[in-house]
C-alpha positions as CSV (number, residue, x, y, z in Angstrom):
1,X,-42.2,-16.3,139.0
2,X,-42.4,-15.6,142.4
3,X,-41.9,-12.0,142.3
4,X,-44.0,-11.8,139.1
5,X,-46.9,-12.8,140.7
6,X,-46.4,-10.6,143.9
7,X,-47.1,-7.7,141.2
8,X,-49.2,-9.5,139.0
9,X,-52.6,-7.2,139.7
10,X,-50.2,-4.4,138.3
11,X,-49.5,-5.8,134.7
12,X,-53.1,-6.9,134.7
13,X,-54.2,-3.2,135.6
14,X,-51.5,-2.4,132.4
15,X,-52.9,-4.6,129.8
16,X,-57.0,-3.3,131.0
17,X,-54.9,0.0,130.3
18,X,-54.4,-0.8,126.4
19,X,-57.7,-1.6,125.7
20,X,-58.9,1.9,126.7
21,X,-57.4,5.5,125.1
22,X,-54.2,5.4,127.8
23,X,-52.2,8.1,128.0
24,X,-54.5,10.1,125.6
25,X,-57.7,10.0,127.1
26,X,-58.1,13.6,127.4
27,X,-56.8,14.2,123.8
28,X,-58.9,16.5,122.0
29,X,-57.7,17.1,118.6
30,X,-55.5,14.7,116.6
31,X,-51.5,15.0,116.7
32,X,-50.8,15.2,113.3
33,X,-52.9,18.0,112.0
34,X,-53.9,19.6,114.6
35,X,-57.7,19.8,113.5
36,X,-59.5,16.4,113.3
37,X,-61.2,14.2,116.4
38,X,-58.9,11.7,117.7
39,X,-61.3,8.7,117.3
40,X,-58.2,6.2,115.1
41,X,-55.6,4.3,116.3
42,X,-53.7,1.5,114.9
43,X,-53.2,-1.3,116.7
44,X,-49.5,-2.5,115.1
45,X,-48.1,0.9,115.5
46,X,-45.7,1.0,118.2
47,X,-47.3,4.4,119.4
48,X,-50.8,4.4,120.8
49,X,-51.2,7.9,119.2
50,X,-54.9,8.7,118.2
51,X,-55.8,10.3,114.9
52,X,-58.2,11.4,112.6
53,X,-59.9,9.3,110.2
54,X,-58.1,11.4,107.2
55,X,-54.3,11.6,109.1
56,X,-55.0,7.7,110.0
57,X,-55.2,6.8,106.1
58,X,-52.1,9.2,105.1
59,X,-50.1,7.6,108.0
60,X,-50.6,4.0,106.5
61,X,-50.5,4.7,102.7
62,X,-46.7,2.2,103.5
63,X,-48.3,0.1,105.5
64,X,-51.4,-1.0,104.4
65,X,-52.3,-4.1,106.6
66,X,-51.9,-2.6,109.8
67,X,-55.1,-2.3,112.2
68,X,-56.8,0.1,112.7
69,X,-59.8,0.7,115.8
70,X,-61.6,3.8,116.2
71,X,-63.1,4.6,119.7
72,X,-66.7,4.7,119.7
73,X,-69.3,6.6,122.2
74,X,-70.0,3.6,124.6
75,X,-66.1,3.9,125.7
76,X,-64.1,1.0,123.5
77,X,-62.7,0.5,120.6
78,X,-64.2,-1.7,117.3
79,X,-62.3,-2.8,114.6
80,X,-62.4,-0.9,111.6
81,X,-60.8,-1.4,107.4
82,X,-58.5,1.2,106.2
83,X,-60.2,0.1,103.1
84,X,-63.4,1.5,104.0
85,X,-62.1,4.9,105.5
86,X,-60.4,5.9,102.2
87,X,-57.5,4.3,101.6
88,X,-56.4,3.3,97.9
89,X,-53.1,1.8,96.7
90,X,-52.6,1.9,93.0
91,X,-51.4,-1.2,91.2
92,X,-48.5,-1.0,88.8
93,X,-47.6,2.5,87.1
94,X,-48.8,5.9,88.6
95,X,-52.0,6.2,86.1
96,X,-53.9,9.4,85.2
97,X,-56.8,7.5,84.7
98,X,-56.9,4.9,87.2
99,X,-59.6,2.0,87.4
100,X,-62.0,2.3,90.0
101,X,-61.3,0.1,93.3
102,X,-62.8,-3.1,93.9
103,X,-63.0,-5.1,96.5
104,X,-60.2,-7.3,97.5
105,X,-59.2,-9.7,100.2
106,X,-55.6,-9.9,101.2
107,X,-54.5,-12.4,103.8
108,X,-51.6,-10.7,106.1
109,X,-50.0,-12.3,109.0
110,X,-52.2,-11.1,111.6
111,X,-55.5,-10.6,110.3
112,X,-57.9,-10.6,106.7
113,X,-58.0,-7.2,104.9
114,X,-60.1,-5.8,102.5
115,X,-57.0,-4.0,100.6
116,X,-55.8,-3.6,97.4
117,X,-51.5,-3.2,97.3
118,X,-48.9,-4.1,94.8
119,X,-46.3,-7.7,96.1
120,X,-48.8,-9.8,96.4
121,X,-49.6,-13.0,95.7
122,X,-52.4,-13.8,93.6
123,X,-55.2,-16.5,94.2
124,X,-56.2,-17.1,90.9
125,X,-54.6,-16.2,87.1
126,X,-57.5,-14.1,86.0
127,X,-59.3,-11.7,87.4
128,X,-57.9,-12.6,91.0
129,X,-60.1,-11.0,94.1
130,X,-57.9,-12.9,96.4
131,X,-54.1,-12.1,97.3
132,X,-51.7,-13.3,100.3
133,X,-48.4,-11.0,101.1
134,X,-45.2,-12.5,101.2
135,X,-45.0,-12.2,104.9
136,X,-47.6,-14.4,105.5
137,X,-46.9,-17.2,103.0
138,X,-42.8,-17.0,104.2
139,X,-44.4,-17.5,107.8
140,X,-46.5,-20.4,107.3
141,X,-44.0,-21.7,105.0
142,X,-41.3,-21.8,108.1
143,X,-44.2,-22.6,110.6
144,X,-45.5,-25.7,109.2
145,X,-41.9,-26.5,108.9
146,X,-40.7,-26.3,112.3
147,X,-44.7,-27.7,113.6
148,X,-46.3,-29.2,111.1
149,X,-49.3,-27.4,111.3
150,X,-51.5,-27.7,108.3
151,X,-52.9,-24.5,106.2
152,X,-55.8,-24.6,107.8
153,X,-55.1,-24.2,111.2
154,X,-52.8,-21.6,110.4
155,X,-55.3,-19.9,108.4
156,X,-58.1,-20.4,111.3
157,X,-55.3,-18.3,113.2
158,X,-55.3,-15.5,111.1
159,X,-59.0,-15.6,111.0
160,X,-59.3,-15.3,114.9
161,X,-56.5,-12.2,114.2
162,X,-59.1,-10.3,112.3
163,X,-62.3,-11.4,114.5
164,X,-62.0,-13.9,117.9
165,X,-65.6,-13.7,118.4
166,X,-66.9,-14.8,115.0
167,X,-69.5,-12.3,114.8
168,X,-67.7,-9.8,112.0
169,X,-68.0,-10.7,108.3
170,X,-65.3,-11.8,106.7
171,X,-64.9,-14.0,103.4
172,X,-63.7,-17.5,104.2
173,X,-60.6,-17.8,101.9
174,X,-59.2,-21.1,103.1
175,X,-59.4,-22.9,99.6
176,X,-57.3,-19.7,98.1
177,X,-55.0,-19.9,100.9
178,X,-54.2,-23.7,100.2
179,X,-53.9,-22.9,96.7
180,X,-51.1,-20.0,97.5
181,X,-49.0,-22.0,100.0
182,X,-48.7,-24.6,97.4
183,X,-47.4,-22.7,94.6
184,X,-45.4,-20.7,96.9
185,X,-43.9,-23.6,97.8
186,X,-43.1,-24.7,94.6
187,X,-41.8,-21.3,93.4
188,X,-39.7,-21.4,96.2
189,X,-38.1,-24.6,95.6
190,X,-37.4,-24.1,91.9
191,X,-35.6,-20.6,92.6
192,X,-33.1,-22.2,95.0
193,X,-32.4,-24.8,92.5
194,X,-31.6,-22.0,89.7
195,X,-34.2,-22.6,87.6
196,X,-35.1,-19.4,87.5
197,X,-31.7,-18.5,86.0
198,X,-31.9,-21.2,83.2
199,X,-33.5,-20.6,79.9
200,X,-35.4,-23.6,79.6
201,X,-37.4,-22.4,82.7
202,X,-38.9,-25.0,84.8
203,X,-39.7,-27.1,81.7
204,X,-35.8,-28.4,81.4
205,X,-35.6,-29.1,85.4
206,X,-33.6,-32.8,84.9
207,X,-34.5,-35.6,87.7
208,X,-33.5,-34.4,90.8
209,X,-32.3,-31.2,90.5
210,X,-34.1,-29.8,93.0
211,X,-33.0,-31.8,95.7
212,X,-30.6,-30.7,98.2
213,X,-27.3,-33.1,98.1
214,X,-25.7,-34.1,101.1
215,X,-21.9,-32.4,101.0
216,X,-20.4,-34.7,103.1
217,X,-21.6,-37.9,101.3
218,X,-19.2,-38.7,98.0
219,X,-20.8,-37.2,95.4
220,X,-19.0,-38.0,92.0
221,X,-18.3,-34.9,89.6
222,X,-18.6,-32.9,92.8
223,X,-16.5,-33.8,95.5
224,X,-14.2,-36.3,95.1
225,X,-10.8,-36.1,93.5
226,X,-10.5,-36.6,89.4
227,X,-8.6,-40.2,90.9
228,X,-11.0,-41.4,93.4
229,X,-11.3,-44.5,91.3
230,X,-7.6,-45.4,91.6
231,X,-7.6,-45.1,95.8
232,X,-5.5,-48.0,97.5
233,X,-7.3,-50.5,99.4
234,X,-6.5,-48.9,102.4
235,X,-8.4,-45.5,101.4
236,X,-11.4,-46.9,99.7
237,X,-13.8,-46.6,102.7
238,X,-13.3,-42.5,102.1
239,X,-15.2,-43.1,99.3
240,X,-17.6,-45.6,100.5
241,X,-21.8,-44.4,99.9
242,X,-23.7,-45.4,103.1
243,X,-27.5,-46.1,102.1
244,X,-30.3,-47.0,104.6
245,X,-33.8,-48.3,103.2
246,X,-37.1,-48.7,105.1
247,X,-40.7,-48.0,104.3
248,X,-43.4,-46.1,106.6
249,X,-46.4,-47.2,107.0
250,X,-47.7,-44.1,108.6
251,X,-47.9,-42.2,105.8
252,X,-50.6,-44.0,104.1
253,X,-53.0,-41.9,101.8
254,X,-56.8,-42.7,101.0
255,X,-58.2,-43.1,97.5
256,X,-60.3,-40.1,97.4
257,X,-61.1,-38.8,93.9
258,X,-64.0,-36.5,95.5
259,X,-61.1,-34.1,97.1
260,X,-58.8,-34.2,93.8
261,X,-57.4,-36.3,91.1
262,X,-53.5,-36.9,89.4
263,X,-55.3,-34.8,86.3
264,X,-56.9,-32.1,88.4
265,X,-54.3,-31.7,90.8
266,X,-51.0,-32.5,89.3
267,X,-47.6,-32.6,91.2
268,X,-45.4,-29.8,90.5
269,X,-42.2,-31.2,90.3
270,X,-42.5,-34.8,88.4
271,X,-39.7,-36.5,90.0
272,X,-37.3,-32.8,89.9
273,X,-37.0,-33.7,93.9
274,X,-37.0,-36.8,96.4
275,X,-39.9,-38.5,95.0
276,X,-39.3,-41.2,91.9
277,X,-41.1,-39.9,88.8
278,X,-44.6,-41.5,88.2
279,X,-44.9,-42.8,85.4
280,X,-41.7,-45.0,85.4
281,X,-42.1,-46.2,88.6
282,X,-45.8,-47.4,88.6
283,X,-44.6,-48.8,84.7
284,X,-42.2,-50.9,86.4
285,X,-44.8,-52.4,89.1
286,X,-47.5,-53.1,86.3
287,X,-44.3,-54.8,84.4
288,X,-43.7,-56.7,87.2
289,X,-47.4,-57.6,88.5
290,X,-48.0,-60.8,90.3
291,X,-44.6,-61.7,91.5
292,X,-44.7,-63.4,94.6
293,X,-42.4,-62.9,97.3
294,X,-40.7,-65.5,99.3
295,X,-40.8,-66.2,102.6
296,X,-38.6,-65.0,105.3
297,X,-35.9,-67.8,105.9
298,X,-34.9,-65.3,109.2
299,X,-37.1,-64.9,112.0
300,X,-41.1,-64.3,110.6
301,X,-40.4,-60.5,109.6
302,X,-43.6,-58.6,109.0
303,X,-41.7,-57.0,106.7
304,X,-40.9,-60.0,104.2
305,X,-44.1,-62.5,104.9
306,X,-46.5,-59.5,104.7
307,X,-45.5,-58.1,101.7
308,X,-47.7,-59.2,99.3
309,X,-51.4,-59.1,102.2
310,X,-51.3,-56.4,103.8
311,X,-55.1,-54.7,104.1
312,X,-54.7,-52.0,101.4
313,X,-58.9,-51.7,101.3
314,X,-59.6,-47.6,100.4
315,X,-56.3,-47.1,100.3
316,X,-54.1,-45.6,97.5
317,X,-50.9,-45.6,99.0
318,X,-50.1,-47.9,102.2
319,X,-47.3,-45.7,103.1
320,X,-44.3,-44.9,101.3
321,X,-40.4,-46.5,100.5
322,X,-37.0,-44.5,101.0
323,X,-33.6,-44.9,100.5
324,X,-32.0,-42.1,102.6
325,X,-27.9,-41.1,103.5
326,X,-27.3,-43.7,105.9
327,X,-24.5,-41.7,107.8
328,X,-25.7,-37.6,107.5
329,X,-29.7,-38.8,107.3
330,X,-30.3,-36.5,104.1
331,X,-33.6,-37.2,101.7
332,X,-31.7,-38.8,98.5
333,X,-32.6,-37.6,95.2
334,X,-35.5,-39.4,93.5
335,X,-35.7,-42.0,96.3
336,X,-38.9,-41.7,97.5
337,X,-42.4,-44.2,96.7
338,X,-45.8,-45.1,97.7
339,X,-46.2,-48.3,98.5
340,X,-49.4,-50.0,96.7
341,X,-49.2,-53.3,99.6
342,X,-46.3,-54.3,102.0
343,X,-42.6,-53.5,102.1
344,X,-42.4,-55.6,98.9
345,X,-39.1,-55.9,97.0
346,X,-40.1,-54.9,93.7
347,X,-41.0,-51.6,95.2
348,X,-37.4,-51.8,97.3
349,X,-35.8,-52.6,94.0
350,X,-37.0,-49.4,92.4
351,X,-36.2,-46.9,94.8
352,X,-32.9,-48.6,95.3
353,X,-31.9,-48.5,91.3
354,X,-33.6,-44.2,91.2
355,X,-31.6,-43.7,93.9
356,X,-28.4,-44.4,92.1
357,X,-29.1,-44.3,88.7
358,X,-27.6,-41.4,87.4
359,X,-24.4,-42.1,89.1
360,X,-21.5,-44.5,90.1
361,X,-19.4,-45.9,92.8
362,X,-17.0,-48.3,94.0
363,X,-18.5,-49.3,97.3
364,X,-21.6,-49.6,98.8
365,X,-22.8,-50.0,102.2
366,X,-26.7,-50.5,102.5
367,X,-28.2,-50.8,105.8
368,X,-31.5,-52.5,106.2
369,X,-33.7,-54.0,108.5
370,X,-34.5,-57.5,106.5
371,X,-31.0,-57.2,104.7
372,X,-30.4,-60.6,105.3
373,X,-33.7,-61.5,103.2
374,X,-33.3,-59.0,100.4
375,X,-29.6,-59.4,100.1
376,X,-30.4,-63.1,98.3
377,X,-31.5,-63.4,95.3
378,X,-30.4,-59.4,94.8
379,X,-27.8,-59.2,91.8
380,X,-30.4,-61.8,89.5
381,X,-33.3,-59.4,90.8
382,X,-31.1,-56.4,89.4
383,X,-29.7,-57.8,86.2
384,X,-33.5,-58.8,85.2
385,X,-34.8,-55.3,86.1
386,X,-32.8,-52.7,85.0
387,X,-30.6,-51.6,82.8
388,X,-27.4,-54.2,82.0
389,X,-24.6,-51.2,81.6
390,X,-26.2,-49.7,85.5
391,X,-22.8,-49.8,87.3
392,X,-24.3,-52.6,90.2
393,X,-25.4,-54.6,87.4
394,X,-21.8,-54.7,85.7
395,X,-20.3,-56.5,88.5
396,X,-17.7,-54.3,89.3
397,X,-19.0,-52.8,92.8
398,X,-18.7,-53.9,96.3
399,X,-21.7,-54.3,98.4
400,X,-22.4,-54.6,101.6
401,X,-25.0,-55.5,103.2
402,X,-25.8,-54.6,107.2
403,X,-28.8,-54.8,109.8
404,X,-29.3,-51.8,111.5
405,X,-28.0,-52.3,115.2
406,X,-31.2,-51.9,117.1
407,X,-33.0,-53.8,114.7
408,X,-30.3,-56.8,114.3
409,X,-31.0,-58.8,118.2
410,X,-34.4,-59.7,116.7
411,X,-32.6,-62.1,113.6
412,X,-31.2,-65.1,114.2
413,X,-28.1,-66.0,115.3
414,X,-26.5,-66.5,112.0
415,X,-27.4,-63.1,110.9
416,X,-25.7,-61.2,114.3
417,X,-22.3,-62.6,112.6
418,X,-23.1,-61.6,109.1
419,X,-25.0,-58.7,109.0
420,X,-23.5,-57.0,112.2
421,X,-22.1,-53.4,111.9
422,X,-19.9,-54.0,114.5
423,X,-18.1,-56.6,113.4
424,X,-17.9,-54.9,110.0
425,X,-14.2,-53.2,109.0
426,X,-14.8,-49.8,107.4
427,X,-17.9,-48.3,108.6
428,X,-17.1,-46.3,111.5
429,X,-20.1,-46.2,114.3
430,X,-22.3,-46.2,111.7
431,X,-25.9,-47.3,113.4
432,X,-28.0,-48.0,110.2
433,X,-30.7,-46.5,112.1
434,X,-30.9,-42.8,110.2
435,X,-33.6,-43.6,108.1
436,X,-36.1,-44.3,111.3
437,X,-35.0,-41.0,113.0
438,X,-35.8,-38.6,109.2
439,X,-39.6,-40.6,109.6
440,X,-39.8,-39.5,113.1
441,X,-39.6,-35.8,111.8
442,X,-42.0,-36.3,109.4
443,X,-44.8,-38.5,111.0
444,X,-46.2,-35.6,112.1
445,X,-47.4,-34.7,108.7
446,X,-49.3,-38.4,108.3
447,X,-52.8,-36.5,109.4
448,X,-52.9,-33.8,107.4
449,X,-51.5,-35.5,104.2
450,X,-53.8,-39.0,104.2
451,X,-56.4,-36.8,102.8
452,X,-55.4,-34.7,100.5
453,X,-55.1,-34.7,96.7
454,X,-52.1,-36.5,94.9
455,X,-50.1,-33.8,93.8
456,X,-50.9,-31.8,96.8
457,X,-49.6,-35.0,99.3
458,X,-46.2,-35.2,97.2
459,X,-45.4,-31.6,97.3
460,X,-45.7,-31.5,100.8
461,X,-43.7,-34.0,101.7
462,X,-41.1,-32.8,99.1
463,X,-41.4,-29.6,100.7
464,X,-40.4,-30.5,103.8
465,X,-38.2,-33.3,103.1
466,X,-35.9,-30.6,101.3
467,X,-36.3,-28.3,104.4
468,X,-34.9,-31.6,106.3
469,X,-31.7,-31.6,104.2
470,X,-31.4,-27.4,104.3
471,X,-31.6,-28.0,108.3
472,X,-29.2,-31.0,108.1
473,X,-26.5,-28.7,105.5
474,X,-26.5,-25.5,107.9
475,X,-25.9,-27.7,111.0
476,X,-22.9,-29.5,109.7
477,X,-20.5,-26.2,110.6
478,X,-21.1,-26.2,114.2
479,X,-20.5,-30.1,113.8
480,X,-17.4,-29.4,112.3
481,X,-16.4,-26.9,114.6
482,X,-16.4,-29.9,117.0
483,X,-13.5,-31.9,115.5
484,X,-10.8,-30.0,117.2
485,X,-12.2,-30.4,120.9
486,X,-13.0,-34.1,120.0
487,X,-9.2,-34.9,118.9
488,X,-8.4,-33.4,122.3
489,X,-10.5,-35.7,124.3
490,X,-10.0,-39.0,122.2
491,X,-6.7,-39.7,124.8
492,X,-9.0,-39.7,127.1
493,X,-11.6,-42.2,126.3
């Protein structure tokens, strides 16, 4: 930085240079034919070449949504549309009798044209004047995944691309853009899950399908061997499913029929991902309404005693319910729920039971932070609830039931004995803690979510939830790259 700034006047004299004509300030006719005034140049073009206004057109006829600025008399350049010097781009096939051109805004990844090209995405079904390329949707897509910025500042951002000073005319197209993320989103997701591939289209997508599994959890029918069931004693734990449950109340969402409704604005994927489907779940609650919870016989967790109070006033959901991988930290399947008050049971129940329902194991270890509370009482809770021939509710599973480690010095005495992971056989260094660490990478979404419409919350916190597992699945190579170097240093410890 020191030596930078010894010759800092001389990249500040460089970048005054590119605002002015450069090395072609005493150009007189343009480079390509030969014959027109060099007035064009395009700002995205890694030449700073100037050209005519015809040459300019023919130059970008494959790049449409480049820049363009001509150089006017008082001695600068101002922005200017390909669109309105001439250029054309014919949808679908070559056509001898073409319909006339109308006027169409495209949102690229740098600024808002007025262009009409074929790969884009539409805005609306019929009669669409609104399109976004697939550049600019994968970027945001990936953006808002690795910051968590919402579509509108991103799309502010492109606005200031096309115009920082606010002065130009150009269409606002914000509630377009929302409308194309979204559905770009979804598109995206059902591809990877092969729907596309399946005859029954999105239509026969089964629960779940479009979540991302974790590989290294024991996934029956997948993973395991044909005689996992039969496994000694001494090899059960291979097969053991760690679960960790907690609720966040961070993600709370406000009842706001104004901005959009369940009917207007449906989810897309209807329990096909991490969240439970709808209509069950809330069935279940109203099945279940006015159950009171009893009181914590531990220390007074906020957890158990508020279950049933907490302020819900304009509120639709006070946050939401998970039941996550408790060793890899993966986003289960059909695990996810607003909560309507506290971190009550019969919501807990729920997304335990989706979690699990559509398969079966031979141990369970579930982590979590008021175990000791909603471990009692849990097998009558079960058999009442759900379905008798559910494997947990035929009696032929083990269970067991832990406090997460940080959270465990804050119980009672008795509960350090009987709810301790460490003093547990079978689970490793297993922490119990996972779930908190997936809500820290998704907190940041709470301000841009508690507002919006129903289906347009859910699908963006599928959306990133699955890009949570994709990250967790790619990084487990370079973790299992590590195995040989730790078997080297376990001598040591």
């Amino acid at each position: 930085m020191k030596a930078w700034s010894e010759e800092i006047d001389q990249y500040l004299d460089e970048f005054i240079r590119l605002e002015g004509r450069g090395n072609y300030s005493v150009q007189q006719y343009c480079l390509e034919c030969r014959k027109g005034s060099p007035e064009f140049r395009c700002v995205d073009c890694f030449s700073g070449k100037l050209f005519c206004a015809s040459c300019i057109v023919n130059i970008h006829r494959r790049n449409p949504f480049h820049r363009v600025k001509k150089w006017s008399s008082p001695g600068y350049f101002e922005p200017k549309y390909l669109r309105k010097l001439g250029l054309r781009i014919q949808l679908g096939h070559p056509c001898l009798a073409p319909v006339p051109a109308t006027d169409f805004t495209i949102l690229d990844t740098y600024a808002i044209h007025k262009l009409l090209r074929t790969r884009l995405y539409p805005a609306t079904m019929k009669q669409p004047r609104t399109a976004a390329t697939f550049n600019v949707l994968k970027r945001y897509e990936v953006l808002s995944f690795e910051s968590k910025c919402s579509a509108y500042q991103y799309y502010r951002s492109i606005a200031r691309g096309s115009d920082n000073t606010g002065i130009c005319d150009t269409r606002e197209q914000y509630r377009e853009f929302l409308r194309m993320t979204r559905c770009w989103s979804a598109l995206k997701i059902f591809k990877r899950a092969g729907r596309g591939h399946d005859p029954n289209g999105v239509q026969g997508t089964r629960l779940g399908e479009c979540a991302i599994l974790c590989p290294a959890c024991p996934q029956p029918g997948i993973n395991l061997p044909d005689n996992w069931r039969e496994a000694p004693n001494n090899q059960k734990w291979l097969y053991t499913l760690f679960l960790a449950i907690d609720a966040n109340f961070r993600l709370l969402w406000f009842r706001n029929i104004v901005v959009s409704s369940a009917k207007r604005s449906p989810s897309r994927f209807l329990g096909y991902g991490y969240f439970v489907k709808t209509k069950p779940y809330l069935k279940h609650l109203e099945n279940h309404t006015g159950e009171k919870q009893a009181l914590s016989q531990c220390v007074s967790h906020d957890a158990v005693n508020s279950a049933d109070s907490r302020d819900t006033q304009g509120c639709a959901a006070t946050g939401c319910g998970a039941v996550d991988c408790a060793r890899h930290e993966f986003r289960r399947l059909n695990s996810i729920g607003d909560l309507q008050k506290g971190e009550r049971y019969l919501n807990m129940d729920y997304l335990f039971y989706s979690s699990l329902a559509e398969k079966s194991y031979k141990r369970l270890v579930v982590s979590y932070n008021i175990a000791c509370q909603w471990s009692s009482k849990f097998h009558q809770r079960m058999s009442q609830k759900f379905p008798p021939d559910w494997f947990v509710n035929k009696g032929d599973v083990g269970i067991t039931f832990l406090v997460p480690k940080f959270h465990l010095p804050a119980h009672i005495e008795k509960c350090h004995r009987d709810y301790s992971f460490n003093l547990t056989k079978g689970v490793g260094r297993t922490d119990g803690e996972g779930v908190e660490r997936g809500w820290a990478r998704i907190n940041d979404l709470a301000s841009s979510t508690r507002e919006m419409g129903p289906g347009a919350r859910q699908d963006k916190l599928e959306s990133h939830m699955g890009d949570s597992n994709w990250k967790k699945t790619t990084m487990m190579g370079t973790s299992v790259q590590l195995i040989p170097f730790l078997k080297l240093i376990f001598p040591f410890r």
